[in-house]
BAGUDO-354006 format. One record per residue (C-alpha): residue number from 1; y, x, z. Coordinates in Angstrom, 2 decimals. Layout:
<sites>
<num = NUM; c2 = Y; c1 = X; c3 = Z> $
...
</sites>
This chain:
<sites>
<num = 1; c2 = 0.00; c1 = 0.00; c3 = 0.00> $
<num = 2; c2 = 2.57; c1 = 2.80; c3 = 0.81> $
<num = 3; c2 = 2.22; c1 = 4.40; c3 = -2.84> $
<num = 4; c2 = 3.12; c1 = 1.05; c3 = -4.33> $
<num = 5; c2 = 5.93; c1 = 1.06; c3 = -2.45> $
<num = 6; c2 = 6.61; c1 = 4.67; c3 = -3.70> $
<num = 7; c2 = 5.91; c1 = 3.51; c3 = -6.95> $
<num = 8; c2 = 8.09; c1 = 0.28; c3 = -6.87> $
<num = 9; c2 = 11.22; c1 = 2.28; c3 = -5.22> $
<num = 10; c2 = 11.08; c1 = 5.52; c3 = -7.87> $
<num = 11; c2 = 10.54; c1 = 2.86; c3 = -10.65> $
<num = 12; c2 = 14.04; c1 = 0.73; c3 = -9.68> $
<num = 13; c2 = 15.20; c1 = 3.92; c3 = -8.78> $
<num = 14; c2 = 14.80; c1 = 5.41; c3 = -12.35> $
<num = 15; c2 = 15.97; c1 = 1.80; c3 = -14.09> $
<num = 16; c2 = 19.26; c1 = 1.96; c3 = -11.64> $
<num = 17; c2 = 20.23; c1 = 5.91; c3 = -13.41> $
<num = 18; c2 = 19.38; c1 = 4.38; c3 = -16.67> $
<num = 19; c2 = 21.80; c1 = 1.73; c3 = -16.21> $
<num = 20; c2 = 24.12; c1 = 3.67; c3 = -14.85> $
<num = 21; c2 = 24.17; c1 = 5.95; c3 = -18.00> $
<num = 22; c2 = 24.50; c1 = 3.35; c3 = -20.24> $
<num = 23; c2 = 27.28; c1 = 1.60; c3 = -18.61> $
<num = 24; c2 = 28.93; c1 = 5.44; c3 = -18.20> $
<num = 25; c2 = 28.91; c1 = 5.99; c3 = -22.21> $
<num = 26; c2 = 32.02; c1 = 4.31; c3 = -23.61> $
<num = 27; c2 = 31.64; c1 = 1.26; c3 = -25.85> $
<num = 28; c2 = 34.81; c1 = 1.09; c3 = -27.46> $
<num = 29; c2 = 37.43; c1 = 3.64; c3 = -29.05> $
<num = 30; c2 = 40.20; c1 = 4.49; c3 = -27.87> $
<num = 31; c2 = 43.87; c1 = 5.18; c3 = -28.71> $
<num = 32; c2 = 46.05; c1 = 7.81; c3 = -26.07> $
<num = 33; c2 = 49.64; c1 = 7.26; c3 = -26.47> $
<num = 34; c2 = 51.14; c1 = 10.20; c3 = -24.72> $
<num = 35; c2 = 55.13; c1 = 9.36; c3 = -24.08> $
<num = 36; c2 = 56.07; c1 = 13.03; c3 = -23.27> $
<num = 37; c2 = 54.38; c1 = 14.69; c3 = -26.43> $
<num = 38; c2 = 54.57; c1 = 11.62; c3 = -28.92> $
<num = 39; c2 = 51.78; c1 = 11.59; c3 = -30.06> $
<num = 40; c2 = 48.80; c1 = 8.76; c3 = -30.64> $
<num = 41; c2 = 45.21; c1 = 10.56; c3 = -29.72> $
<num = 42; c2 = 42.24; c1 = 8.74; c3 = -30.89> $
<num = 43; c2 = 38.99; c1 = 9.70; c3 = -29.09> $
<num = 44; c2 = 35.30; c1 = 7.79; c3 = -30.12> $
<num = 45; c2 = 32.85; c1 = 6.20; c3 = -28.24> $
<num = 46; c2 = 31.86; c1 = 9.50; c3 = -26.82> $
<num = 47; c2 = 35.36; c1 = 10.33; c3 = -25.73> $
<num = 48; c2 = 35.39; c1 = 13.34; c3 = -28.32> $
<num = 49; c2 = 38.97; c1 = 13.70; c3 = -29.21> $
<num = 50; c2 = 38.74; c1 = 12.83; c3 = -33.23> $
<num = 51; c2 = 42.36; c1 = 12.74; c3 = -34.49> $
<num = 52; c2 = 45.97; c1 = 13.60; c3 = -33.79> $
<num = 53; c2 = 49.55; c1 = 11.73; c3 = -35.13> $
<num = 54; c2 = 52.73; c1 = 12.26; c3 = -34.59> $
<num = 55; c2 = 54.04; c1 = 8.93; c3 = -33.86> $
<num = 56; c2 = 57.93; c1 = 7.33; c3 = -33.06> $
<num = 57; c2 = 58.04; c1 = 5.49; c3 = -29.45> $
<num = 58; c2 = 60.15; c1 = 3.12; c3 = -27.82> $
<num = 59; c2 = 63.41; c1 = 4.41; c3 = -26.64> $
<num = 60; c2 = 62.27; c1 = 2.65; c3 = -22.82> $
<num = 61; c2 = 59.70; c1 = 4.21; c3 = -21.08> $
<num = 62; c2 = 57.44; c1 = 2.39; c3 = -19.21> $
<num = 63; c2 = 58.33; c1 = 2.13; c3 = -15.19> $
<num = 64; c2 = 54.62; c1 = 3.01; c3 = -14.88> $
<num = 65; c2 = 51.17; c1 = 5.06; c3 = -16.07> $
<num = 66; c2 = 48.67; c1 = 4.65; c3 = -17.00> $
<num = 67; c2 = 49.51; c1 = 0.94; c3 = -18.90> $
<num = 68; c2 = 46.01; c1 = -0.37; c3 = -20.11> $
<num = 69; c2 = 45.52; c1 = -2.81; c3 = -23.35> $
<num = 70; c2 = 43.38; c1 = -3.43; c3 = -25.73> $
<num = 71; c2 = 43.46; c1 = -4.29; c3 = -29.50> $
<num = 72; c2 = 43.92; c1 = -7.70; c3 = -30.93> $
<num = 73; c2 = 44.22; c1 = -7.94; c3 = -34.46> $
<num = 74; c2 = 44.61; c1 = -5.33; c3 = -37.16> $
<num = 75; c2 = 46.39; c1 = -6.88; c3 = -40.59> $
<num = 76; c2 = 46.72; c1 = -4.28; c3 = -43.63> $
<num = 77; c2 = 49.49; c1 = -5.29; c3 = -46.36> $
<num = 78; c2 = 51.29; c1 = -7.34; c3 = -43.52> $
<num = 79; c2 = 54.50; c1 = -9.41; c3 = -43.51> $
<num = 80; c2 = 57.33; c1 = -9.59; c3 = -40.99> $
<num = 81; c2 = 59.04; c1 = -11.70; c3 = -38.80> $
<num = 82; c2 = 62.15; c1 = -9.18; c3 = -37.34> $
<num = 83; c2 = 63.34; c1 = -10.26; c3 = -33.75> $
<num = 84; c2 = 67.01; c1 = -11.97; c3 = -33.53> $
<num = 85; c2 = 67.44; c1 = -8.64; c3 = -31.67> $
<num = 86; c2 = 66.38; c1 = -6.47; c3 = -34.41> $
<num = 87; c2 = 67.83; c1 = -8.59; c3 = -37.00> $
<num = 88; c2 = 71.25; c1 = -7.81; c3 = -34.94> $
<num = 89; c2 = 70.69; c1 = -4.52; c3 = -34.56> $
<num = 90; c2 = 69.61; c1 = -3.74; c3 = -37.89> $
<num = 91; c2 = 72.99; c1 = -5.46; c3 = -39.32> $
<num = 92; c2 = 75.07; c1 = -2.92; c3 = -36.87> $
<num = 93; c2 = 73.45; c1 = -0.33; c3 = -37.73> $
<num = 94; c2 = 72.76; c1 = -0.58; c3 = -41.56> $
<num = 95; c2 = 75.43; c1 = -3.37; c3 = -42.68> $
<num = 96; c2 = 72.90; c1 = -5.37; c3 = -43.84> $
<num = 97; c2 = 71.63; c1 = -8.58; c3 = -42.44> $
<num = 98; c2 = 67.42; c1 = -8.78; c3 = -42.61> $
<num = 99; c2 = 65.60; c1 = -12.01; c3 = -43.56> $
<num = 100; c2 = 63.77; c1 = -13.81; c3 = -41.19> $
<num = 101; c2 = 60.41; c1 = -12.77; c3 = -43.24> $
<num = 102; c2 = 59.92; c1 = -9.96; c3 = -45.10> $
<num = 103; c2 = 56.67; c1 = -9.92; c3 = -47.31> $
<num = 104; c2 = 54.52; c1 = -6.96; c3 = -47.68> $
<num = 105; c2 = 55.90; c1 = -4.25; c3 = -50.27> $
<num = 106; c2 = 59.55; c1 = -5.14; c3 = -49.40> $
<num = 107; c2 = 61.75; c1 = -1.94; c3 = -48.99> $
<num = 108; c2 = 62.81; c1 = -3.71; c3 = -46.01> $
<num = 109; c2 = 59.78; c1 = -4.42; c3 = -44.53> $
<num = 110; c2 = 58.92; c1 = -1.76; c3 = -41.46> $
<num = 111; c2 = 55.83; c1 = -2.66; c3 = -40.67> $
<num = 112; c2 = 54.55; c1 = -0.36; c3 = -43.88> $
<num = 113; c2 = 50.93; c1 = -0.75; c3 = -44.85> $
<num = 114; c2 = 49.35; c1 = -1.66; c3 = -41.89> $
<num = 115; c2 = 49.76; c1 = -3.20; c3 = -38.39> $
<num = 116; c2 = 47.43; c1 = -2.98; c3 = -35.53> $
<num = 117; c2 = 48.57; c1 = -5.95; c3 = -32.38> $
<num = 118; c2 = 48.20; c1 = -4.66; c3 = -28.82> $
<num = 119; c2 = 47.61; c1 = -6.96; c3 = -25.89> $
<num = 120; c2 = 48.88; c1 = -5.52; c3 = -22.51> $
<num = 121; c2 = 48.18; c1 = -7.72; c3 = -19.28> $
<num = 122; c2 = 50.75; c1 = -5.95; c3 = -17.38> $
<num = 123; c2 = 54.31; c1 = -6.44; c3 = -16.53> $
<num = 124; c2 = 55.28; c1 = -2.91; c3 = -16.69> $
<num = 125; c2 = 55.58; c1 = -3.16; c3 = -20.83> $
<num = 126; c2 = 56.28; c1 = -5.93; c3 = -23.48> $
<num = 127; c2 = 52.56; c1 = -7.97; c3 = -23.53> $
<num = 128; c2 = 52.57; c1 = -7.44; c3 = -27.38> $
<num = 129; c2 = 52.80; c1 = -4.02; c3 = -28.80> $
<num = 130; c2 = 52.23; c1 = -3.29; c3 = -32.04> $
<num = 131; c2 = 51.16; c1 = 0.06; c3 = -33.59> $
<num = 132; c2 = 52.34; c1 = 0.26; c3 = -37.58> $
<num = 133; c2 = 53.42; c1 = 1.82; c3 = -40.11> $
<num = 134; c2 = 56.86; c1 = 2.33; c3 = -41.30> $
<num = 135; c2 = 58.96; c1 = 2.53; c3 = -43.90> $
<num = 136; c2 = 61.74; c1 = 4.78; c3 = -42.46> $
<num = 137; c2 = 59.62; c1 = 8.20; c3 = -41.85> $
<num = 138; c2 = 62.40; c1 = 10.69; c3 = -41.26> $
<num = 139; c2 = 62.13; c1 = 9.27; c3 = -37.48> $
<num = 140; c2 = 58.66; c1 = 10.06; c3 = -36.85> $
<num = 141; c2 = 58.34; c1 = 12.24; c3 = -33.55> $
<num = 142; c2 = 61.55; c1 = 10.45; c3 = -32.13> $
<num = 143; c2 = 62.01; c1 = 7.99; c3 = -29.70> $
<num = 144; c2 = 64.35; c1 = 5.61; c3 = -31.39> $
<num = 145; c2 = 62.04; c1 = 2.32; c3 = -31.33> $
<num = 146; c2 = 62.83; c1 = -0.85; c3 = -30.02> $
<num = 147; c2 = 58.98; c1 = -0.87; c3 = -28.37> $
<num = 148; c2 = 56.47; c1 = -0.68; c3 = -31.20> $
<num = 149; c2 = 54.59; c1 = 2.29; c3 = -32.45> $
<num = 150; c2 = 55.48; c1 = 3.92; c3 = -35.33> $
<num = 151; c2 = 53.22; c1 = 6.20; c3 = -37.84> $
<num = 152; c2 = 53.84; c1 = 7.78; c3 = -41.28> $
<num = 153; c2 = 51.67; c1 = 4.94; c3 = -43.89> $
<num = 154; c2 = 49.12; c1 = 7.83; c3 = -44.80> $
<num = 155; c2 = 48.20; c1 = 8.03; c3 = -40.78> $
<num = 156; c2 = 47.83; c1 = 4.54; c3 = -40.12> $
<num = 157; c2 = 45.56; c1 = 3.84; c3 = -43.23> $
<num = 158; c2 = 43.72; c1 = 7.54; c3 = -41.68> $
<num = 159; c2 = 43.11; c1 = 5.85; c3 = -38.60> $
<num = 160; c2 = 41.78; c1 = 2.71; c3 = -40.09> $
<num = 161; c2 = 39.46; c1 = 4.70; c3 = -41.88> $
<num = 162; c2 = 37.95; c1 = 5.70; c3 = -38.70> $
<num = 163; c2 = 38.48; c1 = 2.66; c3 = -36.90> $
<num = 164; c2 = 38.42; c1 = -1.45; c3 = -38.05> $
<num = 165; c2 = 38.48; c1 = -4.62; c3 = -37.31> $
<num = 166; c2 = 34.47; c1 = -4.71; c3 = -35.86> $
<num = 167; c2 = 35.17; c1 = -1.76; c3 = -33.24> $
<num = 168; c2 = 36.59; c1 = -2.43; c3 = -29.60> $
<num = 169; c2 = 39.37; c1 = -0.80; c3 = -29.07> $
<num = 170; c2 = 41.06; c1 = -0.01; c3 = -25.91> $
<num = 171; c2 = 44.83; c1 = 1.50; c3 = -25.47> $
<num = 172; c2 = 46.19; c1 = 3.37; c3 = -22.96> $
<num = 173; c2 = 49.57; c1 = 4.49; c3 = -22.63> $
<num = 174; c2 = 50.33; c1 = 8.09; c3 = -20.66> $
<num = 175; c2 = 53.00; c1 = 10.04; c3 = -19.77> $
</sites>
């Protein structure tokens, strides 16, 4: 009778580890916004780092790290609805008043050739995020945005090619 009980506890002894191993390899991508190098890291669901971009960020810094989200929706060729408060500051700035949608392949359309949506369930950053493209690369490596994420069209359709639609992906924003 003891060596069943041996048996029994080394058996759910060796299921618990294999559990545990499972549950410890990630299941999902993810993207590493890092605020003080501005950059986007992209590591795969080993955690190997596998890609680098230089990326424009928010003027604002969030009040707190790490700020979790994950990935909602990725749209290639999208269209775009411009804020009141872009729209305004866009007319300061440039002298020229946006539409209220812009389709896809519109000079003035900064969203560029792709758009990936970010959900954040904290109050430390705006709850929708979105990662794109742009068509105004000269500011890549700044921080002149008014929240999103911007990348040069080439590096947005590069990390598409690694990632899509089917895969989880989580975000995490650092300092």
């Amino acid at each position: 009778m003891r060596s069943l009980k041996i048996y029994i506890y080394i058996l759910a002894l060796g299921v618990l580890l294999f559990y545990q191993s499972v549950d410890a390899a990630q299941e999902y991508y993810l993207i590493k916004v890092s605020f003080s190098r501005i950059k986007l890291f992209l590591y795969d669901e080993s955690g190997k780092e596998v890609a680098v971009f230089p990326v424009t960020l928010s003027r604002i810094t969030p009040k707190k790290f790490p700020v979790e989200g994950e990935v909602n929706e990725i749209i290639r060729k999208p269209s775009w609805g411009p804020s009141e408060g872009t729209r305004r500051e866009y007319l300061r700035k440039y002298r020229k008043e946006l539409a209220k949608f812009i389709k896809y392949g519109d000079p003035d359309n900064a969203m560029g050739e792709a758009k990936i949506i970010i959900v954040f369930k904290t109050e430390d950053v705006n709850p929708i995020i979105r990662i794109h493209g742009t068509n105004k690369e000269e500011f890549i490596g700044q921080r002149v945005s008014r929240g999103c994420i911007r990348m040069r069209n080439k590096d947005i359709l590069s990390l598409l090619d690694i990632v899509n639609e089917k895969n989880k992906i989580k975000v995490l924003f650092t300092e």
